[in-house]
PyMOL Python script that loads the backbone (N, CA, C, O; Angstrom):
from pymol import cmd

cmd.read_pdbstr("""\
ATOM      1  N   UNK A   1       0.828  -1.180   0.000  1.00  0.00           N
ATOM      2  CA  UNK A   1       0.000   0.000   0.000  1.00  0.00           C
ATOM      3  C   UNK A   1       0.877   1.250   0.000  1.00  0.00           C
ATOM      4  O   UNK A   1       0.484   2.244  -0.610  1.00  0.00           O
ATOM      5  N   UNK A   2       2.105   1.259   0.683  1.00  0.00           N
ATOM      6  CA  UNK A   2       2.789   2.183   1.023  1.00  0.00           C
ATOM      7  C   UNK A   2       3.809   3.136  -0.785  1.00  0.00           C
ATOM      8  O   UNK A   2       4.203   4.221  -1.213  1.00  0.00           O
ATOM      9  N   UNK A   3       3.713   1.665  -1.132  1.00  0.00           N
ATOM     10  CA  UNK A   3       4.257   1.738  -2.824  1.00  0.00           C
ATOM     11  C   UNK A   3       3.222   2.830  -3.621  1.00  0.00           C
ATOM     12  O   UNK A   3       3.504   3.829  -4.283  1.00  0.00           O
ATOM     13  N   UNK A   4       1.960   2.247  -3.293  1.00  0.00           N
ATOM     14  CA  UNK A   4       0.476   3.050  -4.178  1.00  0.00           C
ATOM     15  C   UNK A   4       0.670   4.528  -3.454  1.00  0.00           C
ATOM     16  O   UNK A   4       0.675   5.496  -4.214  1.00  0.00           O
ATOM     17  N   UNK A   5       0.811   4.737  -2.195  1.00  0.00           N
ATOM     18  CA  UNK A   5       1.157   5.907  -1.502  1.00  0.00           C
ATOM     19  C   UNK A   5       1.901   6.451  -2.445  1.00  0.00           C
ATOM     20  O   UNK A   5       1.399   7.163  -3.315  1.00  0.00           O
ATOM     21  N   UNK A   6       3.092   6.201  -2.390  1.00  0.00           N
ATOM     22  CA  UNK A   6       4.782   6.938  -3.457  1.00  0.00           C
ATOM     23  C   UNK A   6       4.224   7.357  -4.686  1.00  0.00           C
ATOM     24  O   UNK A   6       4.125   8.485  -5.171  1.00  0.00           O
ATOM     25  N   UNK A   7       3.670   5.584  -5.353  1.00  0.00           N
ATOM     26  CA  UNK A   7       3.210   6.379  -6.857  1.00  0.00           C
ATOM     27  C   UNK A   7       2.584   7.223  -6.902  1.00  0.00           C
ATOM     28  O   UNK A   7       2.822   7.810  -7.957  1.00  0.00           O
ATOM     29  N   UNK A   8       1.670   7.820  -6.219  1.00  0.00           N
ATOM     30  CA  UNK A   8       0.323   8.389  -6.334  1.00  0.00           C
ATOM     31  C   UNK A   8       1.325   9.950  -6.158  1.00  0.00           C
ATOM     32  O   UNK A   8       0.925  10.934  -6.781  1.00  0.00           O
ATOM     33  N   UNK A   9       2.453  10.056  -5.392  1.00  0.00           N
ATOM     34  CA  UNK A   9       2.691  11.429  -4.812  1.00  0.00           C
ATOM     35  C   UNK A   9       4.023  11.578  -5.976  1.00  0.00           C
ATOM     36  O   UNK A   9       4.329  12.686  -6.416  1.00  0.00           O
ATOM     37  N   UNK A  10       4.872  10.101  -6.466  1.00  0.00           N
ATOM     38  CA  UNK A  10       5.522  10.887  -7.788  1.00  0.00           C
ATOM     39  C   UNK A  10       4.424  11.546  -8.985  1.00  0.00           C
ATOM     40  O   UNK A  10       4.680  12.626  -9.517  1.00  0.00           O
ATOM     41  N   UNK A  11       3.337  10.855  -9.286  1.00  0.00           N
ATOM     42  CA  UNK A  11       2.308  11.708 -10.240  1.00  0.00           C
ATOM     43  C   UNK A  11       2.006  13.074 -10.177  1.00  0.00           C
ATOM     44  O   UNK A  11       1.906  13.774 -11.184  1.00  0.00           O
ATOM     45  N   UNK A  12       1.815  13.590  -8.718  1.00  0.00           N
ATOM     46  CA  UNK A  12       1.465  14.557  -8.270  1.00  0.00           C
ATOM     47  C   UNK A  12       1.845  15.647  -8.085  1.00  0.00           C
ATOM     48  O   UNK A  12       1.268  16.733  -8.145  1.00  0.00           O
ATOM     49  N   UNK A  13       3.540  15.171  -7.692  1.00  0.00           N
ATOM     50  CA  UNK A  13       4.482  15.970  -7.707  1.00  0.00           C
ATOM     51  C   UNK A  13       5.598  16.265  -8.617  1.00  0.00           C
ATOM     52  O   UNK A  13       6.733  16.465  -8.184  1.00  0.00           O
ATOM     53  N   UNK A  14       5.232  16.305 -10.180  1.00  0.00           N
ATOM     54  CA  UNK A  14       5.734  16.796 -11.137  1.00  0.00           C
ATOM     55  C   UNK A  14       5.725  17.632 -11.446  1.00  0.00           C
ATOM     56  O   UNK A  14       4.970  18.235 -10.682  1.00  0.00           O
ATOM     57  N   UNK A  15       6.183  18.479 -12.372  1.00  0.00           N
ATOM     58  CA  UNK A  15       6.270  19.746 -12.509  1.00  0.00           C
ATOM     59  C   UNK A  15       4.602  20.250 -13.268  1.00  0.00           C
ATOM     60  O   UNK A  15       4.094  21.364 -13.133  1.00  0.00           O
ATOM     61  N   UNK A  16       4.138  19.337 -13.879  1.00  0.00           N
ATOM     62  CA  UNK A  16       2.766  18.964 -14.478  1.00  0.00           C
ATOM     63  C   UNK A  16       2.073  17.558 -14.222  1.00  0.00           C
ATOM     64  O   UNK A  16       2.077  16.439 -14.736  1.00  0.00           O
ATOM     65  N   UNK A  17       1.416  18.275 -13.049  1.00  0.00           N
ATOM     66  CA  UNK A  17       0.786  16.793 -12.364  1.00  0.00           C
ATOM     67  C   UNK A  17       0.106  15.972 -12.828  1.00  0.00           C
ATOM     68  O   UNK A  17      -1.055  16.276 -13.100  1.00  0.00           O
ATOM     69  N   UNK A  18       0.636  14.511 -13.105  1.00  0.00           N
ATOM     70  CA  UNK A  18      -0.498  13.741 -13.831  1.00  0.00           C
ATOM     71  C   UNK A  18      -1.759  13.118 -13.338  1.00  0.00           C
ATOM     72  O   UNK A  18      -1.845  11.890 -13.360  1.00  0.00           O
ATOM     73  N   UNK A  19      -2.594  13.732 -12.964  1.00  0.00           N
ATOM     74  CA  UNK A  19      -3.886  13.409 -12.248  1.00  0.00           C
ATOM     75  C   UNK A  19      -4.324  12.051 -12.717  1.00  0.00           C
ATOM     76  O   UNK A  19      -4.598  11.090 -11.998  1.00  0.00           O
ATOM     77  N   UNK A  20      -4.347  12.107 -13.911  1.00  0.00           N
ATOM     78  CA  UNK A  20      -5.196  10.693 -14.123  1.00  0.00           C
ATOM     79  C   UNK A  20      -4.400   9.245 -13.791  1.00  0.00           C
ATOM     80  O   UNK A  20      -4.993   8.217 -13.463  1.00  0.00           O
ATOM     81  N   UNK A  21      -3.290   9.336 -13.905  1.00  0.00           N
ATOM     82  CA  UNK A  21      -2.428   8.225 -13.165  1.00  0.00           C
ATOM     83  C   UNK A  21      -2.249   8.221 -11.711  1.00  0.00           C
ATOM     84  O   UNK A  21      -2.230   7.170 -11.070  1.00  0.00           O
ATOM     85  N   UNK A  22      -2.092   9.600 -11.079  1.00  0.00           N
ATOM     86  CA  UNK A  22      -2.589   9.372  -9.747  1.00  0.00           C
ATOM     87  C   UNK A  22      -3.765   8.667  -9.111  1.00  0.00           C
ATOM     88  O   UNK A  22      -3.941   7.854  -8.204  1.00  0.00           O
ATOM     89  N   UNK A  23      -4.522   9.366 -10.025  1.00  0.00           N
ATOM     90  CA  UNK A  23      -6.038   8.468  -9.854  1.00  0.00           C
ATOM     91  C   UNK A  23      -5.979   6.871  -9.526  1.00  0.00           C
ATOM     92  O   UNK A  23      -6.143   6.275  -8.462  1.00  0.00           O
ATOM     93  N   UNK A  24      -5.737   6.488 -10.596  1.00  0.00           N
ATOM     94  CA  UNK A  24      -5.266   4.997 -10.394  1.00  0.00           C
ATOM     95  C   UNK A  24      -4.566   4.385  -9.160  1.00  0.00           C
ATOM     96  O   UNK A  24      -4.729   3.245  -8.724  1.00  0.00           O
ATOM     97  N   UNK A  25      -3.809   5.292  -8.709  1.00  0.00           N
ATOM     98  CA  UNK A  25      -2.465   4.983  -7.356  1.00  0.00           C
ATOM     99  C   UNK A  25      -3.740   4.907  -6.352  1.00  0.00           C
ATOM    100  O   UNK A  25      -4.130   3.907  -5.750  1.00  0.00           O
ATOM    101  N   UNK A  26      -4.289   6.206  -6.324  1.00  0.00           N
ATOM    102  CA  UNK A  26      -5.326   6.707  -5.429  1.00  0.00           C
ATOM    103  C   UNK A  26      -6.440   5.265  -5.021  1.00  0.00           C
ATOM    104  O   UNK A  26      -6.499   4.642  -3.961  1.00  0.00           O
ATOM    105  N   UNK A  27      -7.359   5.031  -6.502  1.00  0.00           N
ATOM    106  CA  UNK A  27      -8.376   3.828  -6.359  1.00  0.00           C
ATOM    107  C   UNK A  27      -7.591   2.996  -5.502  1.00  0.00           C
ATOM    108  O   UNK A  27      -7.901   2.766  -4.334  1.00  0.00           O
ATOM    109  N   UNK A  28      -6.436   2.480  -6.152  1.00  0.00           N
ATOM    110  CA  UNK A  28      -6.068   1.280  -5.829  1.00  0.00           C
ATOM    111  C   UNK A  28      -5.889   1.118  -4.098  1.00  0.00           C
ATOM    112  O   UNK A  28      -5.795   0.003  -3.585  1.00  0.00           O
ATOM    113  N   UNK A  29      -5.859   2.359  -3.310  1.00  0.00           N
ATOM    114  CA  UNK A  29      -5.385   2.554  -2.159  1.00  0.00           C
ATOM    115  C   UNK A  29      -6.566   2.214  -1.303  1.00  0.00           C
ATOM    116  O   UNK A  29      -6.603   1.599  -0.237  1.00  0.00           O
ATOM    117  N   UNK A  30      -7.781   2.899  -2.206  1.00  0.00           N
ATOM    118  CA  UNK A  30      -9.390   3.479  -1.858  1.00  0.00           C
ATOM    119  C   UNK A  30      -9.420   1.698  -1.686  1.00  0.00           C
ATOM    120  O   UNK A  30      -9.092   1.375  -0.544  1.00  0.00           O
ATOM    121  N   UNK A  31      -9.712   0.638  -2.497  1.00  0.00           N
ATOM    122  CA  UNK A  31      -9.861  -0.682  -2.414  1.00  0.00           C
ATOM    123  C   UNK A  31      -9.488  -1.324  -1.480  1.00  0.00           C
ATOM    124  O   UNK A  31     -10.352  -2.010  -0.934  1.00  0.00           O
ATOM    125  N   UNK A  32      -8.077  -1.367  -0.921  1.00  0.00           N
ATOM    126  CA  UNK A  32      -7.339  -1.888  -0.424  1.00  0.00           C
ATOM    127  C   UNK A  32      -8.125  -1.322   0.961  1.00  0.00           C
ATOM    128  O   UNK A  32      -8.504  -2.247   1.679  1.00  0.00           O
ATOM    129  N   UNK A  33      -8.405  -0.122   1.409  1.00  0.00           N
ATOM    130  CA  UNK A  33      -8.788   0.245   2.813  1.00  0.00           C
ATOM    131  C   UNK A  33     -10.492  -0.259   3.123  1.00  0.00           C
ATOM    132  O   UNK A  33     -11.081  -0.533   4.169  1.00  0.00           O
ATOM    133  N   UNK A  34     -10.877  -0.228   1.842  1.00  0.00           N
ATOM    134  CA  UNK A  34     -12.354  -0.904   1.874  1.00  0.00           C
ATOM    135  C   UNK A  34     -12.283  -2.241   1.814  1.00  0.00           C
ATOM    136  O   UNK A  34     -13.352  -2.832   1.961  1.00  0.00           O
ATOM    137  N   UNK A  35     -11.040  -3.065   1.588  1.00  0.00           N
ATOM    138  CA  UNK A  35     -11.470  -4.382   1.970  1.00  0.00           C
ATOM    139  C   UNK A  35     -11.141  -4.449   3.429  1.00  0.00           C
ATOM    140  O   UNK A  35     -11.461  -5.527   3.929  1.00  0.00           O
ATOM    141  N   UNK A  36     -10.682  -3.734   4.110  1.00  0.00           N
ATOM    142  CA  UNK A  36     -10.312  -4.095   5.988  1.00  0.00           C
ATOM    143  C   UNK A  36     -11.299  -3.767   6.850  1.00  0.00           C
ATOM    144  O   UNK A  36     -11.246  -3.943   8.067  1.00  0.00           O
ATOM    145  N   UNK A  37     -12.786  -2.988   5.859  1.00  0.00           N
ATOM    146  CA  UNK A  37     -13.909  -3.333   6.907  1.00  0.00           C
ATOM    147  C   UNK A  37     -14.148  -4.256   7.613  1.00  0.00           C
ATOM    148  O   UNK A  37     -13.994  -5.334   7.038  1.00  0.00           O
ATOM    149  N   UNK A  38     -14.517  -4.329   8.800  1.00  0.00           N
ATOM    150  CA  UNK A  38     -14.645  -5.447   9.274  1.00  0.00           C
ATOM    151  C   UNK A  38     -13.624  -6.530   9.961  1.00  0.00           C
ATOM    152  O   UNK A  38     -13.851  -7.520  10.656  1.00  0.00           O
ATOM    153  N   UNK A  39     -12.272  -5.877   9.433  1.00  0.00           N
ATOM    154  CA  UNK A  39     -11.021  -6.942   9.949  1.00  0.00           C
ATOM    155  C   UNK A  39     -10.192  -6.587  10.899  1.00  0.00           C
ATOM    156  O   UNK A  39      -9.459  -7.403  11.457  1.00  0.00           O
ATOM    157  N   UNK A  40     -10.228  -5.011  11.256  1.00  0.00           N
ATOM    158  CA  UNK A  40      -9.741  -4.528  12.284  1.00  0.00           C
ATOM    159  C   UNK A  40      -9.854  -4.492  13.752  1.00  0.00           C
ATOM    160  O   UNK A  40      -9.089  -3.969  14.562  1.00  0.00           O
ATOM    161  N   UNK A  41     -11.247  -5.321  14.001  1.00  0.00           N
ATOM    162  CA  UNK A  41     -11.390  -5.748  15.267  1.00  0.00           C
ATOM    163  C   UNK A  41     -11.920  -4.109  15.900  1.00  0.00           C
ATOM    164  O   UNK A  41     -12.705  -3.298  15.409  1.00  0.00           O
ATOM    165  N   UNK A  42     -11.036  -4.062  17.307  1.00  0.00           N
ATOM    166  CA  UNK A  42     -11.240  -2.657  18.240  1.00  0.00           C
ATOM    167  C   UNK A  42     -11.041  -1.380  17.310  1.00  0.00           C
ATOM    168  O   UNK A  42     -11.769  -0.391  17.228  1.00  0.00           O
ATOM    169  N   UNK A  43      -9.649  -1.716  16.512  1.00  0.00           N
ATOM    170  CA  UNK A  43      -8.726  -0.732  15.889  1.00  0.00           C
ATOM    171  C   UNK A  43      -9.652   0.208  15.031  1.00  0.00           C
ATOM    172  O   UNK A  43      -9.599   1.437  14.975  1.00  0.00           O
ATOM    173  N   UNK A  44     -10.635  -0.761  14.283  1.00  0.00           N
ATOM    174  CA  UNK A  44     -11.389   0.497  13.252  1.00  0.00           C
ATOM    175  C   UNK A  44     -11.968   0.931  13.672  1.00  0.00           C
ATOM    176  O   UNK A  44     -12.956   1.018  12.944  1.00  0.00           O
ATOM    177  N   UNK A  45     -12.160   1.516  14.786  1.00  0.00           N
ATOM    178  CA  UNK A  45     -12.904   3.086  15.366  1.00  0.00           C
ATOM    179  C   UNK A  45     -12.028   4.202  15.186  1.00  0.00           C
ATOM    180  O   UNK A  45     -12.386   5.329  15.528  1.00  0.00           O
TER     181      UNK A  45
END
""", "prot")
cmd.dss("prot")
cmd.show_as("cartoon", "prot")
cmd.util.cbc("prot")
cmd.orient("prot")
């Protein structure tokens, strides 16, 4: 996840930000935190 983090902030942080490939970094992050509904026990509050 931490990788999708990086990519998402080299896209971003170009001199001409590529949004739509961030995007992608971004979803992929959005997925990954929506599958741990439910698996975190106490923690996900």
């Amino acid at each position: 996840m931490y990788g999708d983090y990086e990519l998402a902030a080299i896209h971003l942080s170009s001199d001409v930000p590529n949004l739509s490939e961030a995007k992608v970094a971004i979803d992929a992050m959005s997925g990954i935190v929506a599958s741990l509904v439910g698996r975190l026990g106490e923690n996900e509050k």
